[in-house]
C-alpha positions as CSV (number, residue, x, y, z in Angstrom):
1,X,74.6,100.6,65.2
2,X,77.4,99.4,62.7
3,X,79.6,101.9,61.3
4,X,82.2,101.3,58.6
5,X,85.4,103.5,58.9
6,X,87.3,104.4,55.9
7,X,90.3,106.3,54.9
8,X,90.7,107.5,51.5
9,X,92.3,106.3,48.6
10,X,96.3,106.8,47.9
11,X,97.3,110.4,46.4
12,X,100.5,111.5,45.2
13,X,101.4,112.9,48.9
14,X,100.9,109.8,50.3
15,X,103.8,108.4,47.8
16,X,106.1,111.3,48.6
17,X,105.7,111.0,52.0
18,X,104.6,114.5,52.6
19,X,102.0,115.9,55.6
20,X,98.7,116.1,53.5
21,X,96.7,117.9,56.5
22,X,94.0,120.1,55.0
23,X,95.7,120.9,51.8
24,X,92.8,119.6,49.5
25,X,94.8,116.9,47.2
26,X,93.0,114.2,44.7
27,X,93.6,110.9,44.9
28,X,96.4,109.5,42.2
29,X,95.1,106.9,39.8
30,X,95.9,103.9,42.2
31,X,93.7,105.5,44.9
32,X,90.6,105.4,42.2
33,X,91.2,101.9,41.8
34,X,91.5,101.2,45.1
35,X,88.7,103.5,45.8
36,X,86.8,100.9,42.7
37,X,87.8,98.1,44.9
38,X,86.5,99.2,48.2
39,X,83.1,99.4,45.9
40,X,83.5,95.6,44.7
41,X,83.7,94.5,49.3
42,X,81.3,96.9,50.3
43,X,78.7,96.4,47.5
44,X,76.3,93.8,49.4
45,X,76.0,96.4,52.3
46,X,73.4,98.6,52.6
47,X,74.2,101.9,54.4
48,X,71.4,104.2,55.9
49,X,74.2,106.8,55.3
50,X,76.8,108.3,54.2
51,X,79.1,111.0,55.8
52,X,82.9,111.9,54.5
53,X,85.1,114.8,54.4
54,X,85.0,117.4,52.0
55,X,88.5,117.4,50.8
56,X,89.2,116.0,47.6
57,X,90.4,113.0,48.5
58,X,88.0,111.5,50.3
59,X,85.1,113.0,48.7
60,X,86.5,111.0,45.7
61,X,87.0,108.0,47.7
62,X,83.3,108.1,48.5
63,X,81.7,108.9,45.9
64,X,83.7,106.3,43.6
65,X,82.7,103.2,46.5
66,X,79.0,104.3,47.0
67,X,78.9,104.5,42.3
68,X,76.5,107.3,43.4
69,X,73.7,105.4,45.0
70,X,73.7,107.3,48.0
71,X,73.5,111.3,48.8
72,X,76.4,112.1,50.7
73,X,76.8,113.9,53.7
74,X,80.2,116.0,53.5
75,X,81.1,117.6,56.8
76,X,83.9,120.0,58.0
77,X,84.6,117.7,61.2
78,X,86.0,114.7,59.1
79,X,88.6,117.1,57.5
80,X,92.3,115.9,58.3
81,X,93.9,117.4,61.2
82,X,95.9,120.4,60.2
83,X,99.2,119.9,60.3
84,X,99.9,123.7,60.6
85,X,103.5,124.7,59.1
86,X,104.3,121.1,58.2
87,X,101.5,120.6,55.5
88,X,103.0,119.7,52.4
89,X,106.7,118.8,53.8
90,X,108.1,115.2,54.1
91,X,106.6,113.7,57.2
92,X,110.6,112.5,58.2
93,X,110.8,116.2,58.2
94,X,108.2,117.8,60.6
95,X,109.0,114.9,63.5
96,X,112.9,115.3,63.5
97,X,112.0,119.2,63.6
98,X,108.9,119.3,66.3
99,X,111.0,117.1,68.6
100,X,107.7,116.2,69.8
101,X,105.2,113.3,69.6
102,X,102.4,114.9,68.1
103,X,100.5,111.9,69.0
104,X,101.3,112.1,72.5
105,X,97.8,112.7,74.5
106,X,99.7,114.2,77.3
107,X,101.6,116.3,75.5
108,X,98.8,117.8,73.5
109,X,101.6,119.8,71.6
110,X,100.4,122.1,68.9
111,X,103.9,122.9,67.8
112,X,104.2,124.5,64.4
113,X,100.4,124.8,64.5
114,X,99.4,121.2,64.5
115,X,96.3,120.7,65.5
116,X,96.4,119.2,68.7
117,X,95.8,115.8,69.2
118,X,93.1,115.8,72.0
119,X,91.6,118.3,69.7
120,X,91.0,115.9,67.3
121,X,89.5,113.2,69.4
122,X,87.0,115.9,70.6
123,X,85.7,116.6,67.2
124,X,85.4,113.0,66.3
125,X,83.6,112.5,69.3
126,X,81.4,115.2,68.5
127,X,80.6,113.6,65.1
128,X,80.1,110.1,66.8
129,X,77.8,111.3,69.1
130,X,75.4,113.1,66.4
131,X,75.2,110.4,64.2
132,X,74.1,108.3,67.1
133,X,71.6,111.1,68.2
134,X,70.4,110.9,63.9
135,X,70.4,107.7,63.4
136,X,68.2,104.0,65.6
137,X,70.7,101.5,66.8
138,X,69.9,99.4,63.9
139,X,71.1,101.5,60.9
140,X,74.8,100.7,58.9
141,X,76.8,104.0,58.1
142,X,79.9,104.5,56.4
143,X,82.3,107.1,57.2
144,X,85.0,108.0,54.7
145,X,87.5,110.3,56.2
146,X,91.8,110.5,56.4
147,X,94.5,109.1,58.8
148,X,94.4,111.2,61.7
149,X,90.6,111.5,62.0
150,X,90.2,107.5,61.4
151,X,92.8,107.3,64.6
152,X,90.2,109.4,66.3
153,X,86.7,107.8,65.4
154,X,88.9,104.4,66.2
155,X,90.4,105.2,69.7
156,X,86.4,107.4,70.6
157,X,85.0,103.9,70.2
158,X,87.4,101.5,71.3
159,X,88.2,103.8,74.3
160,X,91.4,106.0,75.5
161,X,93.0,107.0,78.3
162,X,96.3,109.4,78.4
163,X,98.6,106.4,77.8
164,X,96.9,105.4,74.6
165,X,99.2,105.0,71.5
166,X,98.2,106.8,69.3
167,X,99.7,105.9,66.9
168,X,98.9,102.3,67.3
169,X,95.9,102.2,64.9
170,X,97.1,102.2,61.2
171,X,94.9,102.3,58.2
172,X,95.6,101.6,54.7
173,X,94.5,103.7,51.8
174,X,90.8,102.7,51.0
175,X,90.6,100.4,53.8
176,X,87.4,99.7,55.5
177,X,86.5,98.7,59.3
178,X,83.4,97.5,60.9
179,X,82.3,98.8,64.6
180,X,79.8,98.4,66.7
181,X,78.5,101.8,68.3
């Protein structure tokens, strides 16, 4: 099974720097064209399906690079981690006050009600693992989600241990991967 990994589109958060977690923002005007110009590279691909998260932004991001030829499976598990206390304040911010990695496996900190990390990689797994069960080896999805939970489907394929870096898989706004399931 191919699947195409996405993260959404730039908002106005991602500019400032700030924790977006579940806080449901829209994407900014550069994140619909970039949204318009993950359409024009992903055009020639034919996806069985579709699954993003509900929030805002990358319900937008979706929608805009599918131009509405596909129905759109939004679910709850591709929503950002929360970032508890810290949503909405400078990212700078929330590190220098955690005093934690909050990418640390071993750790698993949910300080200042983050949601922990290995929490994360569980749901994503769980979401991996049910689109296998739904869909034959042979189908092409695309999954349009946010930075933390891209880090997750990412490292639940590729393959972790406690000493992963998590922090060592970075996506752009809009941009899409291709894996192999």
């Amino acid at each position: 099974m191919k699947v195409y990994i996405v993260r959404h589109g730039q908002t106005d958060w991602n500019v400032q720097h700030k924790a977006q977690g579940r806080s449901d923002i829209p994407l900014n005007e550069t994140g619909r064209r970039q949204a318009e110009e993950l359409r024009d590279k992903i055009k020639d691909i034919k996806f069985d399906a579709v699954y993003a998260s509900p929030l805002k932004r990358a319900r937008e991001t979706a929608e805009i690079a599918t131009d509405g030829e596909y129905k759109i499976v939004f679910d709850d598990r591709l929503m950002e981690r929360s970032f508890g206390d810290f949503e909405g304040k400078e990212i700078s911010s929330w590190l220098e006050a955690t005093g934690y990695d909050i990418g640390d496996l071993k750790l698993n900190t949910n300080v200042g009600n983050i949601e922990p990390v290995c929490d994360v990689l569980a749901r994503t797994k769980v979401v991996l693992d049910d689109i296998k069960t739904k869909h034959d080896n042979d189908k092409v999805i695309l999954i349009v989600a946010h930075g933390q939970v891209v880090r997750g489907l990412h490292h639940n394929i590729a393959g972790y241990t406690d000493d992963t870096d998590w922090w060592s898989v970075e996506y752009g706004n809009a941009e899409a991967r291709e894996y192999e399931l």
